[in-house]
Structure formats: structure tokens, C-alpha cells
Steps between C-alpha positions, in 0.01 A plus 500: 500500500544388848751217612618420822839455385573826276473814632337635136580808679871520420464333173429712204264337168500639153325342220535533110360263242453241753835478636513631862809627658584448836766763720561557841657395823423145668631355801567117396474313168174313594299865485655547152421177381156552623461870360583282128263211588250735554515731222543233260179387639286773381283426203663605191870575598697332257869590652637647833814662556607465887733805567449507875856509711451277765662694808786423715 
């Protein structure tokens, strides 16, 4: 997925029974809000766990 505010590059996505998991390394809060908005998003997630580390 492409978004001009995450760099999906640096931010890891596993799914299991419709629960995604976010990890990785951000560089402000807004691009790990956004990584949540938009896996929440996808058809037929039903819960999303944001472990991204926002950096410095």
C-alpha cells in the first residue's frame, strides 16, 4: 500500500486471523497513526496492534 506519509518501507505487517500487526521504525507519531488508520482500513481486519517506535 502506498501513502505519502508512511514509508511502508520501514514498517513491517503480519497478519493472523484478521488481526494485523504492525512493527518498525517511524519518524513522528502522525506516520504511526496513519500506518493504524490504514490497516484498520482494509476490508476484513477486525483488530490492529501498532508496535512501531516512533524515532527520536
Amino acid at each position: 500500500m502506498k501513502d505519502p506519509v508512511v514509508k511502508m518501507r520501514e514498517v513491517s505487517v503480519e497478519t493472523f486471523k484478521r488481526v494485523v500487526q504492525l512493527s518498525g521504525f517511524v519518524d513522528t507519531a502522525e506516520e504511526k497513526a496513519q500506518a493504524a488508520r490504514l490497516a484498520s482500513s482494509v476490508d476484513g481486519v477486525t483488530e490492529v496492534k501498532n508496535n512501531i517506535v516512533v524515532k527520536g
